[in-house]
Structure formats: C-alpha cells, structure tokens
VMD Tcl script that draws the C-alpha trace (Angstrom):
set ca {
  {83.19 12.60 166.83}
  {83.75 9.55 165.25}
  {81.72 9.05 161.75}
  {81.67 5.11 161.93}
  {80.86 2.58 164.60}
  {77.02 2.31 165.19}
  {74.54 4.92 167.52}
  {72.63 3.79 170.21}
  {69.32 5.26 170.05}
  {66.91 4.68 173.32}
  {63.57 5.70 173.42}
  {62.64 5.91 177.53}
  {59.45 4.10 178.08}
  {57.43 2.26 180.00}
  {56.19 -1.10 178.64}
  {52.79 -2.29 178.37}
  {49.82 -1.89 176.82}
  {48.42 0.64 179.54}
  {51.40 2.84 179.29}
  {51.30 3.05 175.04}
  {49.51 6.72 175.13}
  {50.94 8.27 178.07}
  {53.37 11.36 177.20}
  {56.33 9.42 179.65}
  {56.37 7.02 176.72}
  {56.66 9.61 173.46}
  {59.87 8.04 173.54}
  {59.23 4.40 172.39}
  {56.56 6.34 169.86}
  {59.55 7.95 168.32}
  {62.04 4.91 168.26}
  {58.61 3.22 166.70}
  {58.76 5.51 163.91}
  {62.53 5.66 163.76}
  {62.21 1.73 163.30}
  {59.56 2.07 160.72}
  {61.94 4.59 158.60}
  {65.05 2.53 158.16}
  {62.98 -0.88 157.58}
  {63.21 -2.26 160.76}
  {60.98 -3.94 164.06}
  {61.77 -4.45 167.02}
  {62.42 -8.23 168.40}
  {63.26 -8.98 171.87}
  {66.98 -8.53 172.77}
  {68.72 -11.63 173.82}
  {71.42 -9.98 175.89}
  {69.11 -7.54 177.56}
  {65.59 -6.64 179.04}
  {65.19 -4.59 176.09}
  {63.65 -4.31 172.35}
  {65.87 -3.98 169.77}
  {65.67 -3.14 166.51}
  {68.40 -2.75 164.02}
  {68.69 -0.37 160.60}
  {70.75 2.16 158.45}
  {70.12 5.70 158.17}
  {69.96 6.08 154.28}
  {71.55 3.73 151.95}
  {74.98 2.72 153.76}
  {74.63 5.52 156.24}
  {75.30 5.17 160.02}
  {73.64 2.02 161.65}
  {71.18 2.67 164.08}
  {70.52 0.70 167.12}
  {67.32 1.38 168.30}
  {66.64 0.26 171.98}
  {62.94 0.27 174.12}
  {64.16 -1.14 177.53}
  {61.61 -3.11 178.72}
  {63.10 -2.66 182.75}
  {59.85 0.25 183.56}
  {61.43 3.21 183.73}
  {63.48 3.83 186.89}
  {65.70 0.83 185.80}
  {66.40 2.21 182.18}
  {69.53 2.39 182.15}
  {71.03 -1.90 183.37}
  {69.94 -2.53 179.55}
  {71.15 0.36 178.03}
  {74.79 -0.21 179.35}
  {74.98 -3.53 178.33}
  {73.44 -3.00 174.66}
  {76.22 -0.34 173.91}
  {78.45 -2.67 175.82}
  {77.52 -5.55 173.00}
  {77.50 -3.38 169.92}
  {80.61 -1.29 170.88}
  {78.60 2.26 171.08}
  {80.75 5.31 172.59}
  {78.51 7.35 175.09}
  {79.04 9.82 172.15}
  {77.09 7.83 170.27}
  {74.05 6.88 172.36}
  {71.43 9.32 172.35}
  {68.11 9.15 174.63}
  {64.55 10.51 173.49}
  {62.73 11.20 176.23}
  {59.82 13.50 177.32}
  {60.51 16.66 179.17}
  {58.37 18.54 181.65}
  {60.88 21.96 181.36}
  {60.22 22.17 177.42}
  {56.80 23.63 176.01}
  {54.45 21.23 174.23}
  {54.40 21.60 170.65}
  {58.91 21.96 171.28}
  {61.22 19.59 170.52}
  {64.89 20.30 172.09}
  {68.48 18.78 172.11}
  {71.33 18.90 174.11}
  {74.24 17.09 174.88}
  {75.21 15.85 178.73}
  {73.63 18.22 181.55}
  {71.83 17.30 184.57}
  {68.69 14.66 184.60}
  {65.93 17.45 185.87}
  {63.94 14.73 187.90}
  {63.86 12.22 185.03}
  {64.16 8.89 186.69}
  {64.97 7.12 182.93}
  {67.56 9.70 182.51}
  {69.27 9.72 186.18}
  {69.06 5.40 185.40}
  {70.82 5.81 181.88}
  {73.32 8.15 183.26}
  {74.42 6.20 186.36}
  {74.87 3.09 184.25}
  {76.64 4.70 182.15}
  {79.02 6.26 184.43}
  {78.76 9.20 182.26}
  {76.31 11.96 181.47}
  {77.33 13.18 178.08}
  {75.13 11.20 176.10}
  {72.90 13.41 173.67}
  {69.07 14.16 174.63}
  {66.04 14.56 172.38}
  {63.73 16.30 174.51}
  {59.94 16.21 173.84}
  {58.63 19.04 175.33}
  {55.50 17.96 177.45}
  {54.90 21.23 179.50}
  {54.17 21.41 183.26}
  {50.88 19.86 184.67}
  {47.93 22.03 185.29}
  {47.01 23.16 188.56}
  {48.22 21.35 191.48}
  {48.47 18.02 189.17}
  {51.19 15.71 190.58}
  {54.18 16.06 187.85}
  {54.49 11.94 188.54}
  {50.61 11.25 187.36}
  {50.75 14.03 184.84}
  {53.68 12.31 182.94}
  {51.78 9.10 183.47}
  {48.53 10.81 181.90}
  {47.72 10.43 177.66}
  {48.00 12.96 175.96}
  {44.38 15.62 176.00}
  {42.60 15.32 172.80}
  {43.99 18.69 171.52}
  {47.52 18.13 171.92}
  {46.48 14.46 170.01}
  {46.34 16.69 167.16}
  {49.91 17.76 166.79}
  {50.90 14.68 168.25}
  {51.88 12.38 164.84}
  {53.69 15.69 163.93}
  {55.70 16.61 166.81}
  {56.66 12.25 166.89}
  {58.08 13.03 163.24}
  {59.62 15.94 164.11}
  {61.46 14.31 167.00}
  {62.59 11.33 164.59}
  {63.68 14.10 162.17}
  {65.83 15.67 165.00}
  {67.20 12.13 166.01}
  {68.62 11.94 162.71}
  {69.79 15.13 162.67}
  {72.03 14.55 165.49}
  {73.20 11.17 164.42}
  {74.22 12.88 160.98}
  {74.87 16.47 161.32}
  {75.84 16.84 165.23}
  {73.89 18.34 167.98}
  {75.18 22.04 167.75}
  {74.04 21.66 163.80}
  {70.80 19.87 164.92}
  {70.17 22.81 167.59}
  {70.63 25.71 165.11}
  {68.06 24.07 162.85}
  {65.46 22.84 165.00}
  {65.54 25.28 168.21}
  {64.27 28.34 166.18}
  {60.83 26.26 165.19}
}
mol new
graphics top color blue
foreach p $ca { graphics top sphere $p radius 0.5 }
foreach p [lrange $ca 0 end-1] q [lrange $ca 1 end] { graphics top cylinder $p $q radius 0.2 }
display resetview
C-alpha cells in the first residue's frame, strides 16, 4: 500500500433534509465529523454530483478527500469514479462508510473488498469502479424488528434509545476511518473488532 497520494473517503447517503436522521445516511454523519476534524466543509463538487470536502489527517499527514454523492443512493457510485478519477485515488485508497444491516447496533466493522450484501450504494460504488476491493466501514444497524421491510427500516431514524449512543458510535466510526487510512485495515480490525 502506497503511503502517499490522497484517500477517497465516501460517506453513502441520501441527500436532503428528510433523509439527515435516517440510519441509511450514518454515513454522511461520519464524513460530517471527519470534515469537522481536519478543518474542513463540504462545498459542492464541480466535476461531480457530489460534496466535497478537502483536509489532512494530522499536521502533513495523508490528505483526505471526503465525498457525500449527492446522486440518492442507488447511483452512488457515477460520482465516486470520477472524483478518484480527478484526484488520482487507487481503489486502495477509497474507502466507503456505510450502514450495515448484518452488523449489531452499537458495532462498528471493517473489511476490505467482499460482496455488497444488498447495499444498493455499495453494489453502485463497486460497479463504477470496476473493482470491489475498496475498504468498508461498516456501521452496524441491526436487522428490523418483526416483519419490518429491511428497505423502510434503513430509511427509518434512529429510536430514541439507540439516539443515545448515536454521537458515540459516529466518533467511533471516524476513529476507525482513520485508522484504516493510517494504520491499514488488518491493524484497524485487531483494534476495533474486539470492542
């Protein structure tokens, strides 16, 4: 893995203001925070449907480019491909926060390449790409009660208890982003799967 060149960090989304709270957009909350932590906000992206927002991790650490597509979704991945396109980013080097239905709430996992496990942002991104073995940051959301449609359920805020570890679990996914963009994935897994 390549220490220079910049990483391509996408949080999956859905824009708008009636998607902010939903769990299918913990994504953009993370890249939010992630913009927050290097001294950065987002501005619309001239080359793509997209938010962009630029920063280093630590003083003259790796540059983070930190995307929101703006496409809804199922079309994730058009400005993805032509952001790392523009800034030169190795699928190595791109890494998508998402939210996970297979993961626990209250878990935050990471993995590198792998299938897309019904995750229309994901199956966009890797299509696009041409390539699957981009790095994940899954935020575990847990299955839907009941008979609860998994499509409204990810489309559904977040219930008033799991608001309570929510700010926490957001840092602790930004925390694991960095991890990965500094240490590796294998190092980022040994640290953050045991918690």
């Amino acid at each position: 893995m390549t220490e220079d060149g910049p990483w391509l960090v996408v949080g999956l989304g859905n824009p708008g203001r009636e998607y902010a709270s939903n769990r299918h957009n913990v994504g953009f909350m993370v890249a939010d925070l992630l913009a927050s932590r290097v001294g950065a906000r987002f501005g619309r992206a001239k080359r793509a449907v997209a938010e962009v927002a630029e920063g280093r991790l630590g003083y003259g650490g790796p540059k983070l480019v930190l995307v929101k597509p703006l496409t809804y979704m199922n079309l994730s991945g058009a400005p993805v491909v032509g952001l790392a396109q523009f800034f030169k980013v190795p699928v190595e080097h791109v890494i998508a926060v998402h939210d996970e239905l297979d993961v626990p709430y209250g878990q935050i996992r990471v993995k590198r390449g792998g299938g897309e496990g019904g995750h229309n942002g994901l199956r966009s991104m890797s299509k696009s790409l041409g390539d699957k073995e981009y790095a994940r940051v899954r935020f575990g959301i847990g299955r839907p009660p009941g008979r609860q449609d998994p499509a409204d359920y990810v489309l559904s805020d977040f219930s008033s208890v799991e608001r309570k570890e929510l700010e926490f679990l957001v840092d602790r996914a930004a925390d694991v982003t960095e991890a990965v963009v500094l240490e590796g994935v294998e190092w980022a897994q040994n640290k953050y799967h045991g918690s």
